[in-house]
C-alpha positions, 0 to 999 in steps of 0.5 A: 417876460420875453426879449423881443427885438424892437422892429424900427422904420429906419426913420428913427431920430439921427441927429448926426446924420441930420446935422450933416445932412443940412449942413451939405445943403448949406454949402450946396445953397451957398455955391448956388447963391455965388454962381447965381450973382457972380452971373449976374455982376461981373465984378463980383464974379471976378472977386471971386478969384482965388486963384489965377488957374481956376478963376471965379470958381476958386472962390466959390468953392472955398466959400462953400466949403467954410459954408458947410464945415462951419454950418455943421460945426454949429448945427453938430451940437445944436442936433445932439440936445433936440430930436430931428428925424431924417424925414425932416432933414431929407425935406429941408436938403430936398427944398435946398437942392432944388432952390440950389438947382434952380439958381444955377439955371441959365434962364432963371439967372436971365431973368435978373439981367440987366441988359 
């Protein structure tokens, strides 16, 4: 019987790696979804200030932030009972970060305007 080294794809499961993977396009998804209806409602935009200096974009970021730490710290204990492969945590932050990329677009937020 001979020890051989067990050869590996890289693709194995990561369910850490998973976890925050799809935590981070949670955050990101979020930060769109506020930019996204705070273009369109200025008083939501406005609702957003947390901060004077900042403006708008104080609020945004801390919702973010709680989106992602909060949605990692349930999606932590979740990942470590169940297999998740990095491929299917790479589809699901590919899906997230283009819908995020095209919430922000100028364009695709005229196209709910309603003036």
């Amino acid at each position: 019987m001979t020890n051989k080294p067990i050869q590996t794809s890289g693709m194995e499961d990561k369910n850490p790696v998973s976890a925050a993977f799809i935590a981070a396009g949670i955050g990101l998804i979020t930060m769109a979804l506020l930019q996204f209806f705070g273009g369109l409602n200025e008083s939501f935009n406005k609702a957003l200030t947390f901060s004077k200096t900042l403006g708008p974009y104080s609020g945004k970021y801390i919702i973010s932030y709680l989106a992602w730490l909060i949605s990692w710290a349930i999606l932590y204990p979740i990942a470590r009972g169940r297999r998740i492969s990095i491929r299917t945590s790479a589809i699901i932050i590919f899906v997230l970060i283009i819908a995020a990329a095209i919430m922000i677009f100028p364009p695709f937020i005229g196209l709910f305007a309603l003036e």
